[in-house]
Backbone bond lengths (Angstrom), bond angles and torsions (degrees), N, CA, C in turn:
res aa  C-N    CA-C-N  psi(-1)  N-CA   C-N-CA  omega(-1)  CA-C   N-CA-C  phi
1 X - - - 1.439 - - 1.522 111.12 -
2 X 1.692 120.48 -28.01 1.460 99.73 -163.26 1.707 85.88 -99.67
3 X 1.115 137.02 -13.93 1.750 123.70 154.90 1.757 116.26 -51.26
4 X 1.312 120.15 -39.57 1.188 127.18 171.17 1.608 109.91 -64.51
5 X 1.293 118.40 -54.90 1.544 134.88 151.38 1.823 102.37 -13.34
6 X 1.359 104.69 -85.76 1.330 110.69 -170.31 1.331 107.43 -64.51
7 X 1.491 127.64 -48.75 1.622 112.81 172.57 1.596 128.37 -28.95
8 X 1.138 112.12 -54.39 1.346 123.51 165.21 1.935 127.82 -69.50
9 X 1.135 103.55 -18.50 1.458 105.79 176.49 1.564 110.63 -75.36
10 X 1.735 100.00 -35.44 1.701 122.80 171.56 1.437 96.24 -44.01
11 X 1.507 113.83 -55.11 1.278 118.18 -151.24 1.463 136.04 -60.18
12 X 1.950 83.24 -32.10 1.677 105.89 173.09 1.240 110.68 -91.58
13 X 1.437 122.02 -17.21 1.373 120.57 170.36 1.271 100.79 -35.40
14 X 1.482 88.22 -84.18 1.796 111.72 -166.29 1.179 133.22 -36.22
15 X 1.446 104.81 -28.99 1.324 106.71 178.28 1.391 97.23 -83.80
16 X 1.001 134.03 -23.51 1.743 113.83 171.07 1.239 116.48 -101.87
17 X 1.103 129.65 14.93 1.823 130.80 153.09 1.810 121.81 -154.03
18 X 1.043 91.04 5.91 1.384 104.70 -174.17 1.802 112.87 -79.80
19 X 1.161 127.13 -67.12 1.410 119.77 158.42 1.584 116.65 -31.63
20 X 1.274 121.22 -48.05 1.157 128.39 -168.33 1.685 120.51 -68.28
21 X 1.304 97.15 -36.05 1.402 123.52 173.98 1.348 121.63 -65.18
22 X 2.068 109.16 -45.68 0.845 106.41 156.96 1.791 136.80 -60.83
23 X 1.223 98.26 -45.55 1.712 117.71 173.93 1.564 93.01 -29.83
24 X 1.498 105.03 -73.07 1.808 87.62 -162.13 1.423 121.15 -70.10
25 X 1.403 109.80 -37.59 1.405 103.56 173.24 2.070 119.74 -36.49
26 X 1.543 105.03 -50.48 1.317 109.27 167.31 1.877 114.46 -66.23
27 X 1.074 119.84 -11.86 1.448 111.76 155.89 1.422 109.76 -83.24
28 X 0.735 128.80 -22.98 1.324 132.01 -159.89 1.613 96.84 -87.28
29 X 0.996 125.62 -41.04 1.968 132.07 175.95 1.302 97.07 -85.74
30 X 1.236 137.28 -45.54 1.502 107.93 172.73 1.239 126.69 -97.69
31 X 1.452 106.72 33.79 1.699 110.48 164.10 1.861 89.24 -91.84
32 X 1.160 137.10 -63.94 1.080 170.08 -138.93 1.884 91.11 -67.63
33 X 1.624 106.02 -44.82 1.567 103.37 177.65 1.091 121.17 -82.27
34 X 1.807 113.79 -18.75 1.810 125.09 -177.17 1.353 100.21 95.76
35 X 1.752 113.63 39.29 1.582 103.25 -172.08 1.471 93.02 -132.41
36 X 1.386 101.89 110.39 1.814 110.68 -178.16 1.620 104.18 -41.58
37 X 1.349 101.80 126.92 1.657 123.79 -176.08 1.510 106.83 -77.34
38 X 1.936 126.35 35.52 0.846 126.54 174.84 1.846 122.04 -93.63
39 X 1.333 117.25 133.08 1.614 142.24 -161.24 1.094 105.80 -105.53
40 X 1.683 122.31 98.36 1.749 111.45 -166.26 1.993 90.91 -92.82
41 X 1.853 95.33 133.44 1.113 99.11 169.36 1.517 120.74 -63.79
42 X 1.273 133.93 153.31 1.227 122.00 -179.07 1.659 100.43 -129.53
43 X 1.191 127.64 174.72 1.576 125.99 -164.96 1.395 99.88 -85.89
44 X 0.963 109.63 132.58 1.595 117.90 -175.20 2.117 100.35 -80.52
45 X 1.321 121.90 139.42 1.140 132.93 -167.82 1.729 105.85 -110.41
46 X 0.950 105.57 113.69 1.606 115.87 -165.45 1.449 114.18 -76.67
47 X 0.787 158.23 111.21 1.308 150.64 166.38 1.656 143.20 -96.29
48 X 1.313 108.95 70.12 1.404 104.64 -170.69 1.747 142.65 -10.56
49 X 1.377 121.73 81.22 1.336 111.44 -154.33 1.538 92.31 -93.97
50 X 1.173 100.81 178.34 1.919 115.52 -164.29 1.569 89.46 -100.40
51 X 1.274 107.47 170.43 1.062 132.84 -178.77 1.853 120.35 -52.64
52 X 1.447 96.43 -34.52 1.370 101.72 -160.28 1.427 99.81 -101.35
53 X 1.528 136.51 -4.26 1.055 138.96 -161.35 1.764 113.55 -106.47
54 X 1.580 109.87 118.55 1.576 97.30 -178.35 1.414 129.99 -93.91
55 X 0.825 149.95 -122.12 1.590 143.78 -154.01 1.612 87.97 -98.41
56 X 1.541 136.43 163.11 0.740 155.99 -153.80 1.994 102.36 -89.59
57 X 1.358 107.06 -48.23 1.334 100.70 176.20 1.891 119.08 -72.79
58 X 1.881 92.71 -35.92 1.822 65.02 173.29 1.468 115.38 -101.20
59 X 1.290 115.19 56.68 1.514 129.03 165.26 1.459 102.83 -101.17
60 X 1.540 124.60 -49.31 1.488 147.28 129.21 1.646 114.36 4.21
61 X 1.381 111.62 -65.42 1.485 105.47 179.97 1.387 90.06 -120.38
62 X 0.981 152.50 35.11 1.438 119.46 125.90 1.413 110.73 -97.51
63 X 1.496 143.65 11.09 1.512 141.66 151.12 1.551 98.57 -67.00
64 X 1.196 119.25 -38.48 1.474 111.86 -171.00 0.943 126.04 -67.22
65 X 1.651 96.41 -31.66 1.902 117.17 177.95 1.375 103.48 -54.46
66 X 1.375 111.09 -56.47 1.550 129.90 -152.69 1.817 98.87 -76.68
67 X 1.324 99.39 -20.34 2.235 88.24 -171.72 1.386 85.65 -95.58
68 X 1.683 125.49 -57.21 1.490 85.08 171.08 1.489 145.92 -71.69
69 X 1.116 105.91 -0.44 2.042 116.79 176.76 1.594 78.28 71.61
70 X 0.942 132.56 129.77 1.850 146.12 159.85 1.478 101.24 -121.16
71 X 1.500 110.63 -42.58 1.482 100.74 169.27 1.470 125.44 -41.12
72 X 1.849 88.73 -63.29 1.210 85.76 -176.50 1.528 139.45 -60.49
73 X 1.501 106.93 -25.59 1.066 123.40 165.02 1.380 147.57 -78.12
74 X 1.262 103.33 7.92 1.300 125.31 -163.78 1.880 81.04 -117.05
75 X 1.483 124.71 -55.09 1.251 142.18 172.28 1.576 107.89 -29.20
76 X 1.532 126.26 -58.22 1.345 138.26 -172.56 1.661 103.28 -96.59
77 X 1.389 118.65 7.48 1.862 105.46 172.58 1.452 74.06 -110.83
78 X 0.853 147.36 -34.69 2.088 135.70 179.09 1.082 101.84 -51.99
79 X 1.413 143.69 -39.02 1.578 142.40 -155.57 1.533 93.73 -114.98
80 X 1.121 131.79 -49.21 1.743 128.16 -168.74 1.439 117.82 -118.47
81 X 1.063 123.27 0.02 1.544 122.39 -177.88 1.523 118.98 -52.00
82 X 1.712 90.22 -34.71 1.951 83.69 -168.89 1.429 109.46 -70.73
83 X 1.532 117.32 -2.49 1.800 113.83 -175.82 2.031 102.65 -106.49
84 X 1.857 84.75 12.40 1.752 60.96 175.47 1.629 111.85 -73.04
85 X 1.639 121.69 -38.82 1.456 107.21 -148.22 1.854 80.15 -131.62
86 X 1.443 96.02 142.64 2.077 93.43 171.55 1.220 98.39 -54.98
87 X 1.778 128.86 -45.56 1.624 98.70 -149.40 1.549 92.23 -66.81
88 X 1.044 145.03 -63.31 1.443 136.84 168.98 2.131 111.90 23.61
89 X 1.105 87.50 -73.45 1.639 123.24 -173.88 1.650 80.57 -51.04
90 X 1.474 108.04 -82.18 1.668 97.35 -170.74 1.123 147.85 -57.61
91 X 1.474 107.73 -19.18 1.405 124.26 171.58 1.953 111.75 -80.27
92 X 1.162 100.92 -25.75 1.667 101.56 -174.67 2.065 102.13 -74.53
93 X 1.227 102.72 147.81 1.342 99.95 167.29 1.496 129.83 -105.38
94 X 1.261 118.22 -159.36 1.885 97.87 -159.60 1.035 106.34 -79.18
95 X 1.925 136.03 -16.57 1.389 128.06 -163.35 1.529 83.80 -100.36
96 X 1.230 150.10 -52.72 1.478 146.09 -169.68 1.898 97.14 -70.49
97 X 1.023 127.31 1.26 1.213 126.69 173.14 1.618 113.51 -82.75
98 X 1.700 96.23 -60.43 1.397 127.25 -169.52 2.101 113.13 -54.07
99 X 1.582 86.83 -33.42 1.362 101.61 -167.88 1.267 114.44 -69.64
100 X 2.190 106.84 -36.40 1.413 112.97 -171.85 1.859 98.82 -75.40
101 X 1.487 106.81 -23.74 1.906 91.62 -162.50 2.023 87.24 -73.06
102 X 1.049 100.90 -18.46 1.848 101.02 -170.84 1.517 107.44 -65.48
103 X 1.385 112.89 -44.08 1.251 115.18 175.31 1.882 111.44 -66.62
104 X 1.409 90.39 -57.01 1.427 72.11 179.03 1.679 150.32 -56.31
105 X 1.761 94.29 -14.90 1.295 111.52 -179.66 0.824 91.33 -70.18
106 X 1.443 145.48 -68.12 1.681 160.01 -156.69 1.715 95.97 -47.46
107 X 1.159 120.17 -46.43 1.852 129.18 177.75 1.199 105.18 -48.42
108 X 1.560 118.01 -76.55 1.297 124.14 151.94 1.553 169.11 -11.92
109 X 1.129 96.22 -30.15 1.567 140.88 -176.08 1.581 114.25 -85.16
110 X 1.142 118.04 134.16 1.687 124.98 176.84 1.535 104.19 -123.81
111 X 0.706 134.72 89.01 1.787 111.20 163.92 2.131 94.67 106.23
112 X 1.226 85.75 -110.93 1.715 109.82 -168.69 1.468 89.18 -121.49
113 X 1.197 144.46 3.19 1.031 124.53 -170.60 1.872 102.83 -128.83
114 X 1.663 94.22 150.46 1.527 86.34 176.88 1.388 114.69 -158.59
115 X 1.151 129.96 114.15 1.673 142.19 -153.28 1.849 109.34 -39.63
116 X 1.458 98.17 -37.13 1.480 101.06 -166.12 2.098 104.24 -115.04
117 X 0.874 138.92 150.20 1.164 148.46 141.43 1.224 131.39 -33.24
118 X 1.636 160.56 13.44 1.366 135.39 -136.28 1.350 121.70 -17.87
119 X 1.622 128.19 -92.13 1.208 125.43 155.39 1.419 122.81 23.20
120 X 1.624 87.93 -91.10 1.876 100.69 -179.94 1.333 117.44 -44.68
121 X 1.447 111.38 -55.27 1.549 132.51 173.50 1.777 106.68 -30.06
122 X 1.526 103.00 -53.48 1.395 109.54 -173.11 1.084 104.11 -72.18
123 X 1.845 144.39 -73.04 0.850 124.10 174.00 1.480 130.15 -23.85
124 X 1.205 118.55 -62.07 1.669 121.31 -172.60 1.613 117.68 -53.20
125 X 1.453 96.92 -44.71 1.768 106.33 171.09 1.232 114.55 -50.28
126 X 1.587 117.54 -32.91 1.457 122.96 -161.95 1.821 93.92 -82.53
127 X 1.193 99.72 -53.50 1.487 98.68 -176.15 1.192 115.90 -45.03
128 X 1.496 125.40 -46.83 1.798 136.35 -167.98 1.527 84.82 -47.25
129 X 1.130 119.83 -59.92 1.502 110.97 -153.03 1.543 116.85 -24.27
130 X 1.528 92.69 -72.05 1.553 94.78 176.69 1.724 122.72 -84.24
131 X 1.420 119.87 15.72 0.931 125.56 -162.43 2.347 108.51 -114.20
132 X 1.438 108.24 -20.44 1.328 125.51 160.82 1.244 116.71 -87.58
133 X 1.630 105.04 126.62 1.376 143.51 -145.35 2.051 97.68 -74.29
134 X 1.565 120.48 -25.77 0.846 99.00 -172.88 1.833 106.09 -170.37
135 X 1.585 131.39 107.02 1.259 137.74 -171.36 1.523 124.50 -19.64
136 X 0.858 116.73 139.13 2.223 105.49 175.45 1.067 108.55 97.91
137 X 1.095 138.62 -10.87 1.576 153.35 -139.48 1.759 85.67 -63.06
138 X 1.186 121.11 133.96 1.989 109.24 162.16 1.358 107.03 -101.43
139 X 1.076 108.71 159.37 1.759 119.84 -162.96 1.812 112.09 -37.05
140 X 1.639 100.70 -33.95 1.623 98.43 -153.67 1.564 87.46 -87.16
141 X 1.578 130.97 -41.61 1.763 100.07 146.57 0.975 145.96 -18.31
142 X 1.412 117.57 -72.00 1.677 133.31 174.02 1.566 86.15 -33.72
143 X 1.431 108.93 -76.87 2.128 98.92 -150.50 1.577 94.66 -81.66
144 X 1.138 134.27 21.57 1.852 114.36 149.26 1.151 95.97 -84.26
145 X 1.812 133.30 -46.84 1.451 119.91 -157.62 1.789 103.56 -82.37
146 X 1.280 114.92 -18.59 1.672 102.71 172.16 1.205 103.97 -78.35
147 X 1.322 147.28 -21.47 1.801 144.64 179.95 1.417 97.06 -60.89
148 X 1.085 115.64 -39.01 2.071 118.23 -178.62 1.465 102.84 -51.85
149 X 1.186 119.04 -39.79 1.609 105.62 -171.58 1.838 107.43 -134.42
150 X 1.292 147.34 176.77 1.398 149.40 -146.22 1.609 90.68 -143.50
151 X 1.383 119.39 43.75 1.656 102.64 -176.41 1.705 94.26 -113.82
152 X 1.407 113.60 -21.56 1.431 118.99 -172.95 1.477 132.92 -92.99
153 X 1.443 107.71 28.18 2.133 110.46 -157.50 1.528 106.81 -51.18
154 X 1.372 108.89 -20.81 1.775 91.44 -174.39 1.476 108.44 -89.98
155 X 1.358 103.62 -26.92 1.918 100.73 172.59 1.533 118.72 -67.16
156 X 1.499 105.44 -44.01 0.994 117.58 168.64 1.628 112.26 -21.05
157 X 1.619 105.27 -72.46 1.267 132.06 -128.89 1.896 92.99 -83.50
158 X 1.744 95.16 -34.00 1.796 108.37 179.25 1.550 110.76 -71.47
159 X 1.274 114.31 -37.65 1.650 104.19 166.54 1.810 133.60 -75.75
160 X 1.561 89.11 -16.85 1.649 96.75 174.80 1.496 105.39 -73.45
161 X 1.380 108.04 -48.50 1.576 103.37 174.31 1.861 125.00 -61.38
162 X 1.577 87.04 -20.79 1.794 85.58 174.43 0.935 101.30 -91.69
163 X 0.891 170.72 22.24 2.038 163.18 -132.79 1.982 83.90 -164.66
164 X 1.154 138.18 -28.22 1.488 128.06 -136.80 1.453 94.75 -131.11
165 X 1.302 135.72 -24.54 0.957 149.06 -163.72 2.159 115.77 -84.79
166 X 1.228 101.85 81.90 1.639 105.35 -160.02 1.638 106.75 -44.74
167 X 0.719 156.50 110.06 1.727 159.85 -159.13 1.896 89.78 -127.63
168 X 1.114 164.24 -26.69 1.034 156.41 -178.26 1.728 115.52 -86.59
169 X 1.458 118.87 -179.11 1.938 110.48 -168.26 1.884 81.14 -124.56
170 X 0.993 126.27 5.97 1.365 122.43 -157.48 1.502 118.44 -52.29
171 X 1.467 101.98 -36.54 1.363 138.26 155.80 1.446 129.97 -16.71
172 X 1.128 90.40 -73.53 1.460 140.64 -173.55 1.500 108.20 -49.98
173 X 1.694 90.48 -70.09 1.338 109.30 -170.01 1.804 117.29 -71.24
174 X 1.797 112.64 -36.85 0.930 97.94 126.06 1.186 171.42 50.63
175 X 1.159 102.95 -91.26 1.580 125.54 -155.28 1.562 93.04 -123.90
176 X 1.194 134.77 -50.78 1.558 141.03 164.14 1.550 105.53 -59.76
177 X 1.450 135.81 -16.95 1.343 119.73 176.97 1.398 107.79 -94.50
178 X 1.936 110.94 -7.02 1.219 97.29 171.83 1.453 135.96 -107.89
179 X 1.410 84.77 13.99 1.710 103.78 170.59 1.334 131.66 -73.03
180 X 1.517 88.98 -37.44 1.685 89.97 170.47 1.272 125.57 -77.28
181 X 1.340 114.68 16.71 0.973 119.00 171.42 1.460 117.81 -106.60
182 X 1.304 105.65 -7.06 1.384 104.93 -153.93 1.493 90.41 -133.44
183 X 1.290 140.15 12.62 1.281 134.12 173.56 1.605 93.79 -147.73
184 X 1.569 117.16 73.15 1.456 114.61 156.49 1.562 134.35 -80.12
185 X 1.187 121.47 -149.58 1.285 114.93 -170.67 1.745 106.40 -75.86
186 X 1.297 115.84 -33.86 1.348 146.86 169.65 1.720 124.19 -56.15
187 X 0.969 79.68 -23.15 1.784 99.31 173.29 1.668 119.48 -126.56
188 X 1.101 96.38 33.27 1.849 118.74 -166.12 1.583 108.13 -64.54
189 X 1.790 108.10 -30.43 1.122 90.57 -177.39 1.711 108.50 -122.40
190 X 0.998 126.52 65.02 1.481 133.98 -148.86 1.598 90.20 -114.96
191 X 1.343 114.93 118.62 1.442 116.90 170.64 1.525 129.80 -65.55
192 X 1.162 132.74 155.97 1.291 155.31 -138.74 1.824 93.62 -74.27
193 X 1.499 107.66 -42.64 1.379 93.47 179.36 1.460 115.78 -97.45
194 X 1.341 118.09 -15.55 1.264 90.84 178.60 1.957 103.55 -82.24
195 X 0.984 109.67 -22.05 1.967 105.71 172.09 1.441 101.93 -40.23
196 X 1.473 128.12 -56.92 1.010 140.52 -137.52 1.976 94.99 -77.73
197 X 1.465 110.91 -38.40 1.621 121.49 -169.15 1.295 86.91 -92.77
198 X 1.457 140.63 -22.77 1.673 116.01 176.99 1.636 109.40 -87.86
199 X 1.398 106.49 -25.74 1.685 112.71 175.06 1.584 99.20 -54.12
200 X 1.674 105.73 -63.20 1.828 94.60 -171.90 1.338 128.54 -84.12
201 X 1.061 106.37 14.89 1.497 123.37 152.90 1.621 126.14 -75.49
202 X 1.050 104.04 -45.24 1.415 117.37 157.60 1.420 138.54 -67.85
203 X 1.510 98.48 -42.26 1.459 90.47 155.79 1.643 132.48 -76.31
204 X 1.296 102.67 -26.94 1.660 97.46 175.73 1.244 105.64 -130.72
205 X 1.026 92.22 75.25 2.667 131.32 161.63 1.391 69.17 -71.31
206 X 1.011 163.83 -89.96 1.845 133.20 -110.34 1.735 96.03 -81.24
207 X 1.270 110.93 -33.41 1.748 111.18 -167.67 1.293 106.09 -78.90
208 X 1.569 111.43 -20.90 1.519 122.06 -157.74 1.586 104.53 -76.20
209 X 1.951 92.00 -46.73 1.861 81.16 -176.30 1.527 115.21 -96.68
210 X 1.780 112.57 46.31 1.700 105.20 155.13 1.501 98.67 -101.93
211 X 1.270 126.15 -1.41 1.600 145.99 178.89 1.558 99.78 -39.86
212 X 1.445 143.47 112.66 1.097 145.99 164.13 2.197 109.44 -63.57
213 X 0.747 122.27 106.51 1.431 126.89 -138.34 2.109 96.47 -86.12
214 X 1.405 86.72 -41.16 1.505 105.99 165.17 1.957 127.62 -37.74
215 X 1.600 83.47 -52.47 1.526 80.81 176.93 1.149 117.12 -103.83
216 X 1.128 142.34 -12.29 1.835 138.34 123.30 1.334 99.16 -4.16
217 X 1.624 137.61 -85.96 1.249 160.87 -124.36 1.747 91.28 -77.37
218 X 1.649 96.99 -50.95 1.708 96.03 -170.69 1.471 100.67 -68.11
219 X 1.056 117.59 -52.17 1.805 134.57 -149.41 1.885 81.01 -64.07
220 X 1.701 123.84 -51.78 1.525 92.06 -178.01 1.524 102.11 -84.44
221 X 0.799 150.98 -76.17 1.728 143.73 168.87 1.604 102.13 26.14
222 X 1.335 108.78 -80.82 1.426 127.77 179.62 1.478 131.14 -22.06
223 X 1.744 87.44 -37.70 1.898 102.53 -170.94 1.324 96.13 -78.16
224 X 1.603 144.49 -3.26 1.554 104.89 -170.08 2.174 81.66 -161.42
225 X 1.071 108.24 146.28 1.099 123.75 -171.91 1.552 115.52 -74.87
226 X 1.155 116.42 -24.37 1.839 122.45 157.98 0.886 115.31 -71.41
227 X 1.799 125.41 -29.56 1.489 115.30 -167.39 2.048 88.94 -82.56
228 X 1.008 102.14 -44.11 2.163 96.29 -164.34 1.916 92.74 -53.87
229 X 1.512 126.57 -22.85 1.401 114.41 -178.52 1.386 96.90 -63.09
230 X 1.488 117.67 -67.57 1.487 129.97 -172.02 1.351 99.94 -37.77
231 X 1.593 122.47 -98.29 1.091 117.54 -154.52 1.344 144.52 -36.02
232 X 1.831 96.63 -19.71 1.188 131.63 -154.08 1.474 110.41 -82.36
């Protein structure tokens, strides 16, 4: 996130000194070759934009905003960040500690009820410190080395939810590259559910062929008394 961070800070730079910067630098090399540092204006091409649409560059970074989700991601390092990295844990102190297990319980929580403890949470975090075998550790470490022993259920329980929790569009996108494949001109009129059972079929071919193919065949066979003649 904070590379995505800086990608975009580049972005607004540039647009307010960045062309400009470049301009002279390229005068600056073709003074140097004996090649007049002249820039032929060309007719600028107008383009009717709609009402709702603003200047062309911050259309620019807010697409960027939106493909990387920053919200969102900025949204889930507010609630889980302090369990991404141990030094995290060590560098925070007990009231900036106390606050993240507070938030997180509050994440957690339905009603009166809430998966993790704060409190406990804090204590146990505090303990890992000196209690993990070795610095850098990334989250899906931390909860293999707490599964070794039953002293940690609320850490436990805060890294399974961070490790499990999809935060990326990868999915998504995905899933739209495999449509066009799968809803051509030829398949124009293919209803909503069966798109939906050939889409996830396609996406998970690796799960599909441990699929015993046999009892598919019976299990639909079964539903209707012409198909058990046929198949049969």
């Amino acid at each position: 996130m904070a590379e995505v961070q800086d990608l975009i800070s580049f972005s607004k730079e540039f647009r307010v000194t960045g062309f400009s910067n470049a301009v002279d630098v390229a005068k600056q090399i073709a003074i140097k070759m004996d090649i007049n540092p002249l820039f032929i204006q060309k007719r600028v091409i107008h383009r009717k934009r709609q009402f709702d649409e603003g200047p062309v560059e911050e259309d620019v970074i807010l697409s960027a905003e939106e493909s990387f989700k920053i919200q969102q991601y900025q949204e889930f390092e507010n609630k889980f960040g302090f369990l991404f990295t141990c030094d995290k844990l060590k560098f925070y102190d007990d009231d900036r500690l106390k606050s993240c297990c507070s938030r997180l319980e509050g994440v957690l929580k339905n009603g009166d009820r809430s998966d993790i403890n704060a409190n406990e949470l804090y204590v146990e975090l505090r303990s890992l410190n000196n209690y993990l075998p070795t610095e850098n550790m990334r989250p899906v470490d931390v909860l293999n080395f707490l599964k070794q022993d039953d002293c940690y259920p609320n850490a436990i329980i805060a890294y399974k939810v961070l490790l499990t929790i999809p935060v990326t569009v990868a999915f998504a996108e995905r899933s739209f590259s495999k449509l066009k494949l799968l809803k051509s001109y030829l398949r124009s009129t293919m209803s909503q559910e069966r798109l939906n059972g050939i889409a996830l079929i396609a996406i998970e071919n690796d799960t599909l062929e441990s699929v015993t193919y046999d009892d598919l065949i019976n299990n639909f066979a079964s539903k209707n008394a012409r198909r058990i003649v046929l198949f049969n």
